[in-house]
C-alpha positions as CSV (number, residue, x, y, z in Angstrom):
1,X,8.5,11.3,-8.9
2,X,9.6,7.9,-8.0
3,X,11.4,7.2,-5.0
4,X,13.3,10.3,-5.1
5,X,15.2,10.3,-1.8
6,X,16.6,14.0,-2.5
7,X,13.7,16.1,-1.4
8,X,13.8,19.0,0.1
9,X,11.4,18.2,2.5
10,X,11.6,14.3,4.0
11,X,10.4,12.4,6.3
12,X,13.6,12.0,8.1
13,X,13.4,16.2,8.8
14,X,9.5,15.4,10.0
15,X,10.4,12.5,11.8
16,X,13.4,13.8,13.3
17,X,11.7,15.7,16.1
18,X,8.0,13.6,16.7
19,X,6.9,16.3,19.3
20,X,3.4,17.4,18.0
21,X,2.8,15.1,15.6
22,X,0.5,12.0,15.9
23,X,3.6,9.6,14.6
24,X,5.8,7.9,17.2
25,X,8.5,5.5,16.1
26,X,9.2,2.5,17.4
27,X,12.6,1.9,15.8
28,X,14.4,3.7,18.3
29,X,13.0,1.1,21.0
30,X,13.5,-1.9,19.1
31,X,16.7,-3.4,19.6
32,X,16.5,-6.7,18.4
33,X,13.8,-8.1,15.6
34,X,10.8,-10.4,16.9
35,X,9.6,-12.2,13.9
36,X,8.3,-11.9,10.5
37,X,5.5,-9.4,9.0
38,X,2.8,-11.4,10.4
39,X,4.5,-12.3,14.7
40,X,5.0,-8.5,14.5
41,X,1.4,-7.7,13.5
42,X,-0.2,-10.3,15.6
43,X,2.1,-9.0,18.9
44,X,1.0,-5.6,17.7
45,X,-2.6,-6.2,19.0
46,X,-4.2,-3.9,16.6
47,X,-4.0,-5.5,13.6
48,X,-6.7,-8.2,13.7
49,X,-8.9,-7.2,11.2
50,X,-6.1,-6.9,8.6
51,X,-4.6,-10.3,9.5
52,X,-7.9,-11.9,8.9
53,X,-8.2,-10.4,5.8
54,X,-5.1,-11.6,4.8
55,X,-6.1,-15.2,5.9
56,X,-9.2,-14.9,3.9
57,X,-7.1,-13.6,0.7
58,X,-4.6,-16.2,0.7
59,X,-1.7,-13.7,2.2
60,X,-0.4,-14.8,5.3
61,X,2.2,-17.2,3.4
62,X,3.5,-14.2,1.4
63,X,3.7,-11.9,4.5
64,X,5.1,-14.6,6.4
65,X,8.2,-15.5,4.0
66,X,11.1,-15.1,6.0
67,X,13.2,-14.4,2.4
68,X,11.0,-11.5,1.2
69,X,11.2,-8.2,2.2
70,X,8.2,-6.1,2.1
71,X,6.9,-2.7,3.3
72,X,3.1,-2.5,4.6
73,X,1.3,0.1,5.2
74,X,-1.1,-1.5,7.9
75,X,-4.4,0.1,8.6
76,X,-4.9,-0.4,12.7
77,X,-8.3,-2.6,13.2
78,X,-10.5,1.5,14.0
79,X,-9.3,1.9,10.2
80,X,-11.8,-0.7,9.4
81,X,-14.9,1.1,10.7
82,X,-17.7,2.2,8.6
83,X,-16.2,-1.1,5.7
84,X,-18.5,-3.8,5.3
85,X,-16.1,-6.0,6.1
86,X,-17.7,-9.8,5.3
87,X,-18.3,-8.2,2.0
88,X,-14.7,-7.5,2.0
89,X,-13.8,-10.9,2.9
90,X,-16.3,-12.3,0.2
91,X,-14.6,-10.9,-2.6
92,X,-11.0,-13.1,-2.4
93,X,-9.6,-11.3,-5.5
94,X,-11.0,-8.2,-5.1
95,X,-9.5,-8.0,-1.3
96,X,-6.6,-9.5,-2.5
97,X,-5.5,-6.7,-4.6
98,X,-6.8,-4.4,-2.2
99,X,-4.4,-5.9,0.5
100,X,-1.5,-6.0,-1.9
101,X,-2.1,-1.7,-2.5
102,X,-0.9,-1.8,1.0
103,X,2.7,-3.5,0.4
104,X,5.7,-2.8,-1.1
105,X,7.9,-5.6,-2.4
106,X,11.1,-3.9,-0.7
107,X,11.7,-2.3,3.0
108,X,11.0,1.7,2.8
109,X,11.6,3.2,6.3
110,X,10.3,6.2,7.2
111,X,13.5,8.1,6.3
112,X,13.2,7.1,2.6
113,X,9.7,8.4,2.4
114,X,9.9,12.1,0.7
115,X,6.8,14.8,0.0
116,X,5.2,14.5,-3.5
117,X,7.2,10.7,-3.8
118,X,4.9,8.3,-6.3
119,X,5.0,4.8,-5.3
120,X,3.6,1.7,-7.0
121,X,2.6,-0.7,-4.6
122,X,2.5,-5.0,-5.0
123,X,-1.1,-4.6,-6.2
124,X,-0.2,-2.2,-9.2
125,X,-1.9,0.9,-8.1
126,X,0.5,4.0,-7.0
127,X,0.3,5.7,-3.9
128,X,1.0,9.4,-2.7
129,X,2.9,10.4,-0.2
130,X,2.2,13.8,1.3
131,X,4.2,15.6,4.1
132,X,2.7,18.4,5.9
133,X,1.6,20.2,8.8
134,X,3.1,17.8,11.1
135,X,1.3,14.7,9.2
136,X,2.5,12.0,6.7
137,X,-0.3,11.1,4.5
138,X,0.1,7.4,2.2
139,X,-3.3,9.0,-0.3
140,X,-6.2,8.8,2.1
141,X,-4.5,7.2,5.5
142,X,-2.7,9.5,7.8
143,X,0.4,7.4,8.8
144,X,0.6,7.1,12.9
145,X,3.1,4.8,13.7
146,X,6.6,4.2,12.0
147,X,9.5,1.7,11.4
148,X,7.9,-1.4,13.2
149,X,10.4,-3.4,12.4
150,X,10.3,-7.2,11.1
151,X,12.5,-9.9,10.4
152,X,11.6,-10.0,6.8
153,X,10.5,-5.8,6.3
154,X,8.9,-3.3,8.1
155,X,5.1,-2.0,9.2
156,X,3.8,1.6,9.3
157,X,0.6,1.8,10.6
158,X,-2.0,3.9,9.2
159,X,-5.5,5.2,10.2
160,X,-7.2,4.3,7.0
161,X,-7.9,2.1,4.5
162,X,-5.6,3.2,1.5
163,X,-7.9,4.2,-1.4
164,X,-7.1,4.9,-4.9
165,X,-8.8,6.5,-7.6
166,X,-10.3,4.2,-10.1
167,X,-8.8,4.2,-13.9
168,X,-10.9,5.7,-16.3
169,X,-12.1,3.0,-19.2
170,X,-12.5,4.7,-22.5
171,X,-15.5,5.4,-24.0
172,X,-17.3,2.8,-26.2
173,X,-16.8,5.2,-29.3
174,X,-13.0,5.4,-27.9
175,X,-13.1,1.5,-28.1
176,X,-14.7,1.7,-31.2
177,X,-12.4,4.1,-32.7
178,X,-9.1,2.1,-31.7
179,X,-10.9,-0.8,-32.7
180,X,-11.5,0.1,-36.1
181,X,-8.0,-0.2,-38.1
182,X,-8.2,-3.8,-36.9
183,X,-11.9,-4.6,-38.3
184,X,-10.9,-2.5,-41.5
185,X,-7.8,-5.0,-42.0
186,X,-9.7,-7.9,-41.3
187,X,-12.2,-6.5,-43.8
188,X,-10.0,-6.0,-46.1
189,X,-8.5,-9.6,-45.7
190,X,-12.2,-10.9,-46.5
191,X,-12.2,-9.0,-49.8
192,X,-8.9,-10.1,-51.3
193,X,-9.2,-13.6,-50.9
């Protein structure tokens, strides 16, 4: 389900009361916004890793539009251990799109999030949310901090980098198959004239 704010169970029940859960929300404390995506990650101080990667990607522009609004689910610079991380940065495309699985091309507070919820993020791929036992889980990356708000959207910071399954390719004889009306009309083109 997409975006179905009717759940039963939502964040805004979870995140109602914090008190033993690893989230604490910021929105509460935040009275007046600071700056865009990027001045909020940068005052942060434990975003660094993801900021570069976004230089090296080409992001910082997008993330930095004071007309957008965005969503992204930030992974906190410990997310980044155990990633090679210059292969990362080698890769522009490749990081690119991975960096782009983290956002969403509208503002999602943490009271819009709801268990079982199916998002598809900038980058194409959809993500999971998952409610339970006192956690919010975006697939892989527990969600610890909530409703940073920005100028131009807001941050939720997560342990992890997001991961997504990888799409299936069809067989060769499933290409081949599918393939084959277009080879027989083509064929068949040949013959006639």
């Amino acid at each position: 389900m997409k975006f179905n704010l009717l759940s039963a169970l939502t964040v805004s029940s979870l995140f109602g009361d914090v008190t033993g859960t690893n989230i604490r929300s910021k929105r509460a404390l935040q009275e007046t916004t600071v700056g865009t995506v990027v001045d909020v990650a940068t005052g942060e101080g434990v975003f660094g890793t993801l900021l570069t990667a976004a230089t090296a990607a080409g992001l910082v522009e997008t993330l930095n539009n004071p007309d957008a609004t965005l969503t992204v689910f930030a992974p906190v610079d410990t997310a980044f251990e155990g990633v090679d991380v210059d292969a990362l940065l080698a890769d522009t495309e490749a990081l690119k799109t991975l960096l782009l699985n983290h956002v969403l091309l509208s503002e999602v507070l943490s009271t819009d999030l709801s268990d079982g919820q199916v998002v598809t993020m900038a980058g194409g791929s959809d993500v999971t949310v998952m409610i339970g036992d006192g956690k919010v889980m975006i697939n892989n990356a527990e969600v610890v901090d909530v409703d940073v708000m920005a100028s131009n959207g807001v941050i939720h910071a997560v342990d992890s980098v997001i991961t997504f399954e990888e799409k299936e390719e069809p067989d060769s004889s499933v290409k081949a198959f599918s393939l084959a009306p277009i080879v027989f009309t083509a064929m068949i083109s040949m013959i006639v004239v």
